[in-house]
C-alpha positions as CSV (number, residue, x, y, z in Angstrom):
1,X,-135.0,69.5,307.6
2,X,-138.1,67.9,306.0
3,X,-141.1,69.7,305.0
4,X,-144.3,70.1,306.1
5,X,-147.2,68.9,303.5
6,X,-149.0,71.2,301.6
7,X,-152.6,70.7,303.2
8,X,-150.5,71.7,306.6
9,X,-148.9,75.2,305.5
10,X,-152.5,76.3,303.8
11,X,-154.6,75.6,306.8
12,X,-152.3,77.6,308.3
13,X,-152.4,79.9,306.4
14,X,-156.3,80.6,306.3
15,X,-155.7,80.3,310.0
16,X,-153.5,83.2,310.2
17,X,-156.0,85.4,308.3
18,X,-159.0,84.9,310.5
19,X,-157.0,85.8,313.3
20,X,-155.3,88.9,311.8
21,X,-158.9,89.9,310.4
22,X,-159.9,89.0,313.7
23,X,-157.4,90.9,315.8
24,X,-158.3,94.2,312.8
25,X,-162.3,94.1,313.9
26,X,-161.0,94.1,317.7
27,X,-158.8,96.9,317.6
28,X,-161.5,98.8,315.4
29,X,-164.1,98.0,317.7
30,X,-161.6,99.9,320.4
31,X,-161.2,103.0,318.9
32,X,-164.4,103.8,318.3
33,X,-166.9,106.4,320.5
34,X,-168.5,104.0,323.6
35,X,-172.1,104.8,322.1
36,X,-171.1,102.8,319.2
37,X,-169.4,100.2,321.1
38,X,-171.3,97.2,322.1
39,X,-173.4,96.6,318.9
40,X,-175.0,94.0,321.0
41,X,-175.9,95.7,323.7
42,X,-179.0,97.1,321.6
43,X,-177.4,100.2,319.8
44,X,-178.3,98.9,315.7
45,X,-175.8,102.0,314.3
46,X,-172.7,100.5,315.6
47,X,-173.1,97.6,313.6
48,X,-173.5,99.4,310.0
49,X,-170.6,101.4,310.9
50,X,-168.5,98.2,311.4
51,X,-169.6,96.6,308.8
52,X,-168.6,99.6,306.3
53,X,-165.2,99.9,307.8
54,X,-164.7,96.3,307.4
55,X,-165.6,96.4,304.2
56,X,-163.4,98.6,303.5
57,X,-160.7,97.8,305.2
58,X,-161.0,94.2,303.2
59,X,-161.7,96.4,300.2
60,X,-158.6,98.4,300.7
61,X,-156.6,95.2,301.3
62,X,-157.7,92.6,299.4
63,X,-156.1,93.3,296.8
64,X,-152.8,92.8,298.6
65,X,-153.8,89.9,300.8
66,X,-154.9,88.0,297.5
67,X,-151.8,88.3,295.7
68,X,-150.0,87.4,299.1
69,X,-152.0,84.2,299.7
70,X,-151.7,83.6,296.4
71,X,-148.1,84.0,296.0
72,X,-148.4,82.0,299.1
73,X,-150.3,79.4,297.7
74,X,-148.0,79.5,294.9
75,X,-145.3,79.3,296.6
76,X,-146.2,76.4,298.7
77,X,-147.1,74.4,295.7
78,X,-144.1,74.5,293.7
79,X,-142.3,73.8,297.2
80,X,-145.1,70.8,297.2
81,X,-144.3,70.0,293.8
82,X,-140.4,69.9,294.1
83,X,-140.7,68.1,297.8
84,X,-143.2,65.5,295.6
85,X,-140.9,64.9,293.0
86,X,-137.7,65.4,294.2
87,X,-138.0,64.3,297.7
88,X,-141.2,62.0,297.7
89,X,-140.8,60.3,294.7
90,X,-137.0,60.5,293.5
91,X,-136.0,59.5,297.0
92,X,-138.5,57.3,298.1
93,X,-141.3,56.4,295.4
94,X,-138.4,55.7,292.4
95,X,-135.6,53.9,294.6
96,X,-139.0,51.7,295.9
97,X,-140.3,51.1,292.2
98,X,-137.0,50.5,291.1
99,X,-136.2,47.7,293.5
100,X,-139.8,46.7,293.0
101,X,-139.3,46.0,289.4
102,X,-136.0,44.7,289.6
103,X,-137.6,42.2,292.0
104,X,-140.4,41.8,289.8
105,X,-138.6,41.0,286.5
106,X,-135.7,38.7,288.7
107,X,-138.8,36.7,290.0
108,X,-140.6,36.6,286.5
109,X,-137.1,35.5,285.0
110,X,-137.0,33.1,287.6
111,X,-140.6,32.2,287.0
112,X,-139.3,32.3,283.1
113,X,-136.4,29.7,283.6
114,X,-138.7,27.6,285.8
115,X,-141.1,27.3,283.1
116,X,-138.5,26.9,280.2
117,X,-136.9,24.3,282.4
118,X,-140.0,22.0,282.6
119,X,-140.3,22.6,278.6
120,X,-136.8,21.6,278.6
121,X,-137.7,18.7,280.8
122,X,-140.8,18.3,279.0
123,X,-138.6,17.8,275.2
124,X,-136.5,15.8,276.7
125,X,-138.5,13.2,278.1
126,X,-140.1,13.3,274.8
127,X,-136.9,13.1,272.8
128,X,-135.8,10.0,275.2
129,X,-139.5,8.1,274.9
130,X,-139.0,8.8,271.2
131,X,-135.7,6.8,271.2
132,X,-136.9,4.1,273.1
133,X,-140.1,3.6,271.1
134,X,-137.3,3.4,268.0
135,X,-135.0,1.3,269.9
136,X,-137.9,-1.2,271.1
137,X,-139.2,-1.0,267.5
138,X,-136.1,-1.9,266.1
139,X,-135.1,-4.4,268.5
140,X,-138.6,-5.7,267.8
141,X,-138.1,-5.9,264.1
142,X,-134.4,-6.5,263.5
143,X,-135.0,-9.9,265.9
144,X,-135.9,-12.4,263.4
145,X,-137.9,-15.6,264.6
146,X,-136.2,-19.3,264.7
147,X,-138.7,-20.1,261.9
148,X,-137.8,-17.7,259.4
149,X,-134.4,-18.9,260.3
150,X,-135.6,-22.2,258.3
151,X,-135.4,-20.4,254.9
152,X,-132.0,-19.0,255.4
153,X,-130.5,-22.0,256.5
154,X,-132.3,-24.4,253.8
155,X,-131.7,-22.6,250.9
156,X,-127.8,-22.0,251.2
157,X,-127.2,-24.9,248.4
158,X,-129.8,-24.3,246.3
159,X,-128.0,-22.7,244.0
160,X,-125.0,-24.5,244.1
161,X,-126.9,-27.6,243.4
162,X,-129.1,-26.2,240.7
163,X,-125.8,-25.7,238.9
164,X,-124.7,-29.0,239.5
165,X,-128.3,-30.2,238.2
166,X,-128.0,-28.5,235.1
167,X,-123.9,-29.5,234.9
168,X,-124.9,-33.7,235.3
169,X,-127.8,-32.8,232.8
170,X,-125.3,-31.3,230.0
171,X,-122.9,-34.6,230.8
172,X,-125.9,-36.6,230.0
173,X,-126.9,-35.2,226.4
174,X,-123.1,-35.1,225.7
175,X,-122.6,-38.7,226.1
176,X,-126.2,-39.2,224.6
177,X,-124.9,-37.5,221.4
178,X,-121.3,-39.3,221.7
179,X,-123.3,-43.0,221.8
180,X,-125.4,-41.6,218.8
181,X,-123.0,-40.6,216.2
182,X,-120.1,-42.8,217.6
183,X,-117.4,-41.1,218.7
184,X,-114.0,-42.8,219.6
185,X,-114.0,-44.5,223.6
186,X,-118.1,-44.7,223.2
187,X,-119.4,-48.1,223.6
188,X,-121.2,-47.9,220.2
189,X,-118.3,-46.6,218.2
190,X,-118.2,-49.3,216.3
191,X,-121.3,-50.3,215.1
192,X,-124.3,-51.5,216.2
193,X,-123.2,-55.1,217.4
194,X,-120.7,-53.2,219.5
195,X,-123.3,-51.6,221.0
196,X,-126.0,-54.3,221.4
197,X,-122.8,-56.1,222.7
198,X,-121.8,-54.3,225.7
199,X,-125.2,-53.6,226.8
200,X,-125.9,-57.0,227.3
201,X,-122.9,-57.7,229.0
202,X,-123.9,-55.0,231.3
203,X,-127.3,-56.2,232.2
204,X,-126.6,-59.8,232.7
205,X,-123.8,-58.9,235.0
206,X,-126.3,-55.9,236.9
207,X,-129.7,-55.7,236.0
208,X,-130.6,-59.4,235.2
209,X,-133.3,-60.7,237.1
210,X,-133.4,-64.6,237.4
211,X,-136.9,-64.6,238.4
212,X,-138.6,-63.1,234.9
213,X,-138.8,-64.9,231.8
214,X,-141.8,-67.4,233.7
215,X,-138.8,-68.5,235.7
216,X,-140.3,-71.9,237.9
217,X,-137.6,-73.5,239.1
218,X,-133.8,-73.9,238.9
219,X,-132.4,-73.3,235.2
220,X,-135.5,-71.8,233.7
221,X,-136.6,-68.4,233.5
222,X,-133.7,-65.9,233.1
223,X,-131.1,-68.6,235.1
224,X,-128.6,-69.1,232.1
225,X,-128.6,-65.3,231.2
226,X,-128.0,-64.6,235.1
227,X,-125.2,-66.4,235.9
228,X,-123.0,-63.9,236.4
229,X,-125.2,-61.4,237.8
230,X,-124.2,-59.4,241.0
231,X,-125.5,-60.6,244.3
232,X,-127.3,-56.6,244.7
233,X,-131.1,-57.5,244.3
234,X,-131.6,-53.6,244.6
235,X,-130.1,-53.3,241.0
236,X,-132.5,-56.1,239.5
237,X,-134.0,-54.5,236.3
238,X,-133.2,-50.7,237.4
239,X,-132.2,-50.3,233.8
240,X,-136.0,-50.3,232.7
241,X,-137.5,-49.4,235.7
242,X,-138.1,-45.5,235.9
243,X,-140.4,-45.4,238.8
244,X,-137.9,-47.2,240.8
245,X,-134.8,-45.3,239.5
246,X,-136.2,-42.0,238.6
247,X,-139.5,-41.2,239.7
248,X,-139.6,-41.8,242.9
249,X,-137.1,-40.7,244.9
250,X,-136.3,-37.3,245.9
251,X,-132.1,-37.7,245.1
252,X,-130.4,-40.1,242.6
253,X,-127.3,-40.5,243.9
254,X,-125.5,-39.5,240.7
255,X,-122.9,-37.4,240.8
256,X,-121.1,-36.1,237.1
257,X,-119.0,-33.1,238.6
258,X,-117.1,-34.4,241.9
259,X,-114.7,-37.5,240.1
260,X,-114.1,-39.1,243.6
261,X,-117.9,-40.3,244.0
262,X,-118.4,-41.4,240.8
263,X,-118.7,-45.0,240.2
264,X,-120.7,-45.6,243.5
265,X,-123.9,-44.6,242.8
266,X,-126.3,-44.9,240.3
267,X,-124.2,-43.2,237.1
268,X,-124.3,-46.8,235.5
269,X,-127.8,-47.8,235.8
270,X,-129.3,-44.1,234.9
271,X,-126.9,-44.6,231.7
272,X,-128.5,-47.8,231.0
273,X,-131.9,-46.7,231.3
274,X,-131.4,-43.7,228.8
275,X,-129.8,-46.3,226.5
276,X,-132.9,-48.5,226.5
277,X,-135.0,-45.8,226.0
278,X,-133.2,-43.9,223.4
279,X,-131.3,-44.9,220.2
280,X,-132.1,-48.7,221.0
281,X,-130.4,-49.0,217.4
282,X,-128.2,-46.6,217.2
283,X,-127.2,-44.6,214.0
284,X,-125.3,-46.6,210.9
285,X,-121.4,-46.3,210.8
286,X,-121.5,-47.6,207.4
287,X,-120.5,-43.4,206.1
288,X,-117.4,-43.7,205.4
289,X,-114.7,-41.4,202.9
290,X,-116.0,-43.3,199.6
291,X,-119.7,-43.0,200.3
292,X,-119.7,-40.1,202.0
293,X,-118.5,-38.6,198.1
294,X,-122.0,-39.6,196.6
295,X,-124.6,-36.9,196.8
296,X,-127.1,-39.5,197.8
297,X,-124.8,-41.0,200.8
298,X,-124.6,-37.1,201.9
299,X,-128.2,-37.0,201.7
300,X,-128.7,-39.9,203.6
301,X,-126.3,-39.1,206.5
302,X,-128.0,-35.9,206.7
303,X,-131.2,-37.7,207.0
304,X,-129.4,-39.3,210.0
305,X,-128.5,-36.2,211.7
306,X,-131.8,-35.0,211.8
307,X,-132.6,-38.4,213.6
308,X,-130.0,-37.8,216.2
309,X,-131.1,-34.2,216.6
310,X,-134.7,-35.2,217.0
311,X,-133.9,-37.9,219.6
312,X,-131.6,-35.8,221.3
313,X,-134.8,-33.0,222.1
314,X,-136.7,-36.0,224.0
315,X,-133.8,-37.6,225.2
316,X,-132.9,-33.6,226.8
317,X,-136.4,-33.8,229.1
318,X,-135.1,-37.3,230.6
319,X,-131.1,-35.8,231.2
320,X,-132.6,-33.0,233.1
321,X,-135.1,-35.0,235.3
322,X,-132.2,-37.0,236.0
323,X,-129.9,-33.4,236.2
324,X,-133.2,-32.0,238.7
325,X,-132.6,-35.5,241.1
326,X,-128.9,-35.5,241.0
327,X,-126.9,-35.2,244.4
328,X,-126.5,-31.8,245.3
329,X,-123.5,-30.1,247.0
330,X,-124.0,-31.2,250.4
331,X,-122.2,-33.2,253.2
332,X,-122.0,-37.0,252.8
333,X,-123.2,-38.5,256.1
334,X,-120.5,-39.6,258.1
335,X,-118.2,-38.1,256.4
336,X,-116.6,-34.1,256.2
337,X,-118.1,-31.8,254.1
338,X,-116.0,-30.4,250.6
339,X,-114.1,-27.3,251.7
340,X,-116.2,-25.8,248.6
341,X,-120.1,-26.9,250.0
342,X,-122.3,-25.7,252.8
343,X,-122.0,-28.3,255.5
344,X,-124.8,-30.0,257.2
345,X,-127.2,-28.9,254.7
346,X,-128.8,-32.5,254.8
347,X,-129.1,-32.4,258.7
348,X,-131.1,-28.9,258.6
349,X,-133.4,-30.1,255.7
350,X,-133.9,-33.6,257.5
351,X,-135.0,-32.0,261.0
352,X,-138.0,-30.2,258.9
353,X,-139.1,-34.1,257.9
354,X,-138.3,-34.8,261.6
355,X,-140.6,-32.3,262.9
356,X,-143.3,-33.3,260.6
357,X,-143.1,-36.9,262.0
358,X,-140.7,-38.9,260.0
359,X,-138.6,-41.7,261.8
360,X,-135.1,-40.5,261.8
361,X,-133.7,-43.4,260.5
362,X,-136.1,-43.1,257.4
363,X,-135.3,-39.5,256.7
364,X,-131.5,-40.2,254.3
365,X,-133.7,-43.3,252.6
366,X,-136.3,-40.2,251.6
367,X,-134.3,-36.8,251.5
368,X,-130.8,-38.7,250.3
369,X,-127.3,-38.3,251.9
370,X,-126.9,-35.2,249.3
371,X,-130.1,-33.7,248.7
372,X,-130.8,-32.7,245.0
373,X,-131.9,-29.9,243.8
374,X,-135.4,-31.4,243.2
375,X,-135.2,-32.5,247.1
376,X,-134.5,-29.2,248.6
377,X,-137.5,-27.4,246.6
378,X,-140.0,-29.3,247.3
379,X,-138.9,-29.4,250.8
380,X,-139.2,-25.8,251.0
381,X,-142.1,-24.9,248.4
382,X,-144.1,-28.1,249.9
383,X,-143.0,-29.8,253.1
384,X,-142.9,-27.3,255.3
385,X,-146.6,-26.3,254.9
386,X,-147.5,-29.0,256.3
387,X,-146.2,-28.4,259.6
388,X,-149.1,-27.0,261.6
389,X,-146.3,-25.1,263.5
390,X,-145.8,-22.7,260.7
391,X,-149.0,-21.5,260.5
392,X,-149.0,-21.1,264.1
393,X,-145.4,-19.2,264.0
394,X,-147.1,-16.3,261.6
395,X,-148.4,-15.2,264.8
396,X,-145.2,-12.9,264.9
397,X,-143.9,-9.6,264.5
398,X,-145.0,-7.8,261.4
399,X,-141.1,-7.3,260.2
400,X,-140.7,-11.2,261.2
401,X,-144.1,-11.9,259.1
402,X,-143.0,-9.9,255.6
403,X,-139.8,-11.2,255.7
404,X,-141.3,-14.8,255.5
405,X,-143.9,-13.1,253.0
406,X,-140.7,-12.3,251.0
407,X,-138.2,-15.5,251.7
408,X,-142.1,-17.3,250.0
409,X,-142.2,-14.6,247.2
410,X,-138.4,-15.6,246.4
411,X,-139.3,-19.5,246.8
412,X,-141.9,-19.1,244.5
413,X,-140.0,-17.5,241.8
414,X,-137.5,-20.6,241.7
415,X,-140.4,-23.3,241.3
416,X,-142.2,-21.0,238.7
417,X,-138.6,-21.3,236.9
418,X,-138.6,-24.7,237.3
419,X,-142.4,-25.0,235.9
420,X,-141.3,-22.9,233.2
421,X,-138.0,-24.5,231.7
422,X,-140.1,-28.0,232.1
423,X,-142.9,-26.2,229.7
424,X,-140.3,-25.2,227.4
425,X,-139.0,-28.7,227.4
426,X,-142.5,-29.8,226.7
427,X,-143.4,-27.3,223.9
428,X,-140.1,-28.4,221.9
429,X,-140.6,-32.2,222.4
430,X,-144.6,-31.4,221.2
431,X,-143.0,-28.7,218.1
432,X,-140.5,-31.9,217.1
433,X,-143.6,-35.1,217.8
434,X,-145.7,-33.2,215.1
435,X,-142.6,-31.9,212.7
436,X,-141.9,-35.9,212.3
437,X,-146.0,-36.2,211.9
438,X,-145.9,-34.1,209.3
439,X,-143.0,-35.4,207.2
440,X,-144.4,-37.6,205.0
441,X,-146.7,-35.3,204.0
442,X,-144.4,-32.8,203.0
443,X,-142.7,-34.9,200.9
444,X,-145.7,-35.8,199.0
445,X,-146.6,-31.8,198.5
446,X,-142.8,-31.2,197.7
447,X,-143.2,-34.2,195.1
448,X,-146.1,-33.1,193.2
449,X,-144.5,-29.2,193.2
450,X,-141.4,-30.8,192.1
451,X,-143.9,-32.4,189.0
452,X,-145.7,-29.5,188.5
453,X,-142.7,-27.7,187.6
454,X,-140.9,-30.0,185.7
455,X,-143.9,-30.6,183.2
456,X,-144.5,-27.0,183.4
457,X,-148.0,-27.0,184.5
């Protein structure tokens, strides 16, 4: 059975007392004489009376009535209090919280996840755009450009061929020194009319030129001294022609290393030149076993030596011109490349003179079927600056850009070499020009020390 509220039992309760006070002044006002009996009815002693016996009938039990009512009271307050706590709010007021904050905190969890899965979301958008900005940025720099492309492709026989430069250039100032001290199978082994000999032969067969020596007609001139030349005009005096033959073109198609091309180019004629230009006479033969075991003869041939050592230094800036202009490893056109050599290299370096204007059939006559060493660096430190095209092409991607910045920077380093070994070519021919200046006055210093000394002043 459910209880009342509090309010409810109390107003009761003060109910119940005005009545029973009520019903107390009615039945007092009974008992007492009828000349005291209607106070209102003008008698003034009745009311005194009644109001004394009131008084003390509330004196005489108030005392009790109090601790009734407020046992009462009592009473109906702890009854309030355990109906509040146990019945109002274990029963209804907890169960109702409880559910309210289980729904609270399965909503705010839900709220919670919501929110952590928009972070999630949120992170991994961003991890994904992160990745794609790194894939697009590496796709972007890990794609070189055709152009760049150039330097890879143009330099795969550089250094093949500057070994084979520097290989035809040591073949050069080996026979140099062979023809110069006269070693066995050498031309000028002999002597000097050996020599003198089979260098005529060899220009009136190849480089004679019927047309010098104020040639005017038919048996003048150079005629007689001709008449066994070749029919190849193109081989006319090569053998004292440098610009022709040497200077200016970009590949001398001399070849050293590979055996099987050798004796179709211009070995013969390059020889010919350095023979005319060095060791014209070449060295006495007359040192033989008997002379050689005077200290005079040994002084002499010494004297010698340091001639052949001193034209071998600026014969050595000729044999690597020649060495710098020599065929490189490249494909003959026409023909397969060695299994050894980068094929086609002469193709790829030719389309950059293609691009720049140059007939096609005119490119081999220019760049050669084997492009030296000479050839391809200059090709690639010079020629392909003046394309317009690569200037224009720098308009790239920054990797694209530093990697040309770098493929230059390596270019660069290779012609400074170049610069540098021809200085130190340069500083050794100018240390031995102005040693040989200086001789002959050394000797007279050494003279008058020697004199000093011998008359002991």
């Amino acid at each position: 059975m459910k209880r009342k509220p509090l309010f409810h039992n109390v107003k009761t309760a003060l109910r119940g007392s005005i009545l029973l006070l009520g019903f107390l002044t009615f039945f007092l006002t009974m008992t007492v004489p009828n000349d005291r009996a209607y106070a209102g009815c003008g008698c003034t002693g009745c009311v005194e009376t009644d109001v004394q016996f009131a008084e003390d009938i509330i004196a005489a039990y108030h005392a009790v009535e109090e601790k009734k009512i407020i046992k009462f009271i009592s009473d109906e307050f702890k009854a309030h209090k355990n109906w509040m706590v146990n019945t109002f709010f274990q029963q209804y007021v907890l169960p109702a919280l409880m559910r309210f904050t289980e729904q609270m905190s399965a909503v705010g969890m839900q709220q919670v996840m919501i929110i952590g899965t928009f972070l999630d979301a949120k992170h991994q958008l961003e991890t994904q755009r992160i990745f794609q900005q790194l894939q697009a940025q590496a796709h972007k720099d890990y794609h070189p450009s055709e152009d760049f492309c150039w330097f890879g492709t143009n330099v795969r026989s550089l250094a093949a061929s500057d070994s084979t430069a520097k290989y035809n250039s040591l073949i050069m100032s080996k026979r140099a020194m062979a023809r110069h001290l006269g070693n066995a199978n050498a031309n000028s082994s002999r002597n000097r009319d050996q020599d003198k000999k089979g260098r005529w032969k060899q220009f009136t067969e190849q480089h004679c030129d019927p047309k010098d020596n104020n040639w005017q007609e038919k048996g003048t001139g150079l005629d007689l001294a001709c008449k066994n030349a070749s029919g190849d005009k193109n081989r006319r005096n090569r053998d004292i022609d440098f610009t022709r033959l040497i200077d200016e073109p970009r590949t001398i198609d001399v070849d050293f290393v590979d055996s099987t091309l050798q004796g179709n180019g211009d070995e013969e004629d390059v020889i010919a030149m350095a023979n005319n230009l060095y060791g014209h006479d070449v060295l006495t033969r007359r040192a033989t076993e008997q002379n050689l075991g005077n200290k005079q003869a040994q002084h002499l041939y010494l004297w010698l030596r340091s001639v052949a050592a001193k034209r071998s230094v600026a014969e050595n800036s000729f044999n690597a011109i020649v060495g710098l202009k020599s065929s490189g490893t490249s494909d003959i056109k026409g023909a397969p490349a060695p299994p050894s050599a980068p094929e086609r290299t002469a193709q790829f370096l030719g389309a950059i003179l293609q691009e720049l204007g140059m007939p096609k059939e005119e490119i081999y006559t220019v760049l050669g079927e084997r492009p030296s060493y000479y050839a391809q660096l200059e090709l690639l430190s010079k020629k392909i600056y003046q394309n317009p095209d690569f200037y224009a092409n720098l308009y790239d991607k920054p990797a694209n850009v530093a990697r040309k910045k770098v493929a230059l920077q390596a270019i660069e380093l290779m012609l400074d070499r170049a610069i540098y070994e021809s200085q130190i070519r340069q500083e050794m021919a100018m240390s031995v020009l102005l040693s040989s200046k200086l001789r002959g006055e050394f000797k007279d210093v050494n003279k008058d020390m020697v004199g000093m000394m011998n008359t002991g002043n």
